[in-house]
N, C-alpha and C positions, 0 to 999 in steps of 0.2 A: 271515395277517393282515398286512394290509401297515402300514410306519409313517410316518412325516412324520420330516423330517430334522430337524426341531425335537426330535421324541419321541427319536429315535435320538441326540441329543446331551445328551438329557436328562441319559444322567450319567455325562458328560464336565463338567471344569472350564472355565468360561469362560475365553477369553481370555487371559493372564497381560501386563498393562501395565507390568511389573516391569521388562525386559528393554529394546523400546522407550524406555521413560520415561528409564533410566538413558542410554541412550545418546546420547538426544535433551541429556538434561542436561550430559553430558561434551562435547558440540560446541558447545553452546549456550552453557556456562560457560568455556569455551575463546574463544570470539567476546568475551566480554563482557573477560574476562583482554587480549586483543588488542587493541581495540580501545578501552579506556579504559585500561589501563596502558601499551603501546606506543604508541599512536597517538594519543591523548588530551593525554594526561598527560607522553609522550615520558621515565616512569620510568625505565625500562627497555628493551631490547630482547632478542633469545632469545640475541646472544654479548655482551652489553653490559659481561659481568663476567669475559672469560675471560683478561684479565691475571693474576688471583687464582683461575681456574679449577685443580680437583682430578685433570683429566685430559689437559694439556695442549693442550688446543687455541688456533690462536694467536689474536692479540689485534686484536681490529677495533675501535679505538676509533669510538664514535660518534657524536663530533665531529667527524672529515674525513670528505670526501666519499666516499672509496672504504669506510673500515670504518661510515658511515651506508649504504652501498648493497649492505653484505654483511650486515649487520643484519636490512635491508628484506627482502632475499632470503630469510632465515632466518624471516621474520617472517611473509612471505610460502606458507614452507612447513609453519611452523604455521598460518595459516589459511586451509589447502589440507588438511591432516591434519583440522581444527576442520567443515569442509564435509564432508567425508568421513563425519563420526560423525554430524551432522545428517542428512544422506542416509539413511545405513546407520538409525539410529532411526526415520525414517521410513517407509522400506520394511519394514523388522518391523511397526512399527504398523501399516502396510496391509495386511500381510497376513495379519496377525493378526485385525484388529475389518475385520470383514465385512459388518457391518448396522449399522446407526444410529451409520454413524460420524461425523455432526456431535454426537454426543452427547459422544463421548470426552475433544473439548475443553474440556467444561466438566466433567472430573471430576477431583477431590479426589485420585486416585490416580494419574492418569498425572500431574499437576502434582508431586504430593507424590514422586512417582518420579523426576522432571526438578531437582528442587532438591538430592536426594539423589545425584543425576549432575553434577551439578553442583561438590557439596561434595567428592565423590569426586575430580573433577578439580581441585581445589585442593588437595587432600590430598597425589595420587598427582606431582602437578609442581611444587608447592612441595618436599615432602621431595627427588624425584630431583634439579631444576634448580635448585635454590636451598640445599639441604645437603648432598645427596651431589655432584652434580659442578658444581656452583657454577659456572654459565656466567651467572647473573646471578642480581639479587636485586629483590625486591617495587621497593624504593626504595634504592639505593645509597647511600650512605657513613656515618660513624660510626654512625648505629641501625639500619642493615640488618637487626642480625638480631633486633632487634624488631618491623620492616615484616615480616619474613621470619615469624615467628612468627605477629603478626595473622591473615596472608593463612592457617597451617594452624590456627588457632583460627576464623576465619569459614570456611574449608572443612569444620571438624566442626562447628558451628554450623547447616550447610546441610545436611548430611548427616542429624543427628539430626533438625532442624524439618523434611526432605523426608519422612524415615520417620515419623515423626509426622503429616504431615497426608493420606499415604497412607492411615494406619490408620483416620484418621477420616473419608474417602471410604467411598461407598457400592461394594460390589465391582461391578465393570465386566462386565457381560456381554452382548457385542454380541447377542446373540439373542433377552433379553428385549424381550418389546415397548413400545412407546412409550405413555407415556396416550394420544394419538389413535390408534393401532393397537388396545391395547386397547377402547377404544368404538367403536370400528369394527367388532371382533372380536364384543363384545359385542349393536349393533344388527344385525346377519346372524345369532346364532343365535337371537335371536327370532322 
C-alpha cells in the first residue's frame, strides 16, 4: 500500500522554529544594540571602554580620529558577526518550513522565538562585554553600571516575554494545510 509523504510524516514532529527563531533574534538584537547604541546614540562603541578594560587591550579613545576609526572597525565586525546570525537563522528557517512558508511570518512562535534571541543576546554580551572583560559599557561614566544592568534586566525581560509569546502561538507545522487548501481539498473529494 503505497503512502503520501504527507501520511509518512504524519508522525514525525513539525518543524521546530525554536532554533531559526533564536538565531534570527541574536542577529537581529545584535543590529538593533549596533545601530541605536553605537551609531545612534554614539554611547558606546565595542573598545570604547578599554582604558578600564579587564584584559588588557589598549585604549582607542573615541574621541580622535584614529581610536574613532578603530572603534568603527570593531563595530564594524560586530555587524558583520550580527549578518552572519541573520543569514545563518534564515537558512535554518528555510530549510526547515517547506510549505506555506508565507504563513511562518505571521506566527506567534517563531516571533516569540526571535525576541527570546534576542534577550539572550543582551544577556550573553552584556554579562561578557560589559562585566567580565569590560571593553565598554551600555552608557559610560558615573552610572554605567546601572545603564550596565538595565541593558541584562531588559535582556531577561525579552527573553522571558519571547518564551512566553511562543507558548501562546499556535504550533507551526509547515505541512498542515491552509483554509484554501483545505477547501480545495474538500471541493475535489466531492
Amino acid at each position: 500500500m503505497a503512502t503520501t509523504v504527507g501520511e509518512a510524516r504524519a508522525g514525525l514532529a513539525p518543524a521546530s522554529l525554536q532554533l531559526p527563531g533564536i538565531v534570527l533574534g541574536v542577529g537581529l538584537g545584535g543590529f538593533v544594540d549596533g545601530i541605536l547604541l553605537h551609531q545612534l546614540l554614539q554611547w558606546h562603541h565595542m573598545l570604547s571602554s578599554t582604558n578600564h578594560d579587564r584584559i588588557g587591550v589598549k585604549y582607542y579613545n573615541p574621541h580622535t580620529v584614529s581610536g574613532l576609526e578603530m572603534n568603527t572597525l570593531w563595530d564594524g565586525i560586530f555587524h558583520a558577526v550580527c549578518w552572519i546570525a541573520v543569514l545563518t537563522g534564515l537558512a535554518i528557517l528555510y530549510s526547515r518550513v517547506t510549505h506555506n512558508r508565507r504563513r511562518v511570518w505571521t506566527s506567534r512562535v517563531l516571533w516569540g522565538w526571535a525576541l527570546a534571541g534576542w534577550g539572550l543576546f543582551n544577556l550573553v554580551e552584556g554579562v561578557l562585554d560589559h562585566h567580565i572583560l569590560g571593553i565598554h559599557h551600555v552608557h559610560g561614566g558615573p552610572y554605567q553600571v546601572w545603564w550596565d544592568i538595565g541593558f541584562l534586566v531588559f535582556g531577561a525581560l525579552l527573553l522571558v516575554g519571547g518564551w512566553l509569546l511562543q507558548r501562546s502561538g499556535q504550533p507551526f507545522d509547515p505541512d498542515a494545510p491552509t483554509a484554501r487548501q483545505a477547501e480545495r481539498d474538500a471541493g475535489l473529494s466531492r
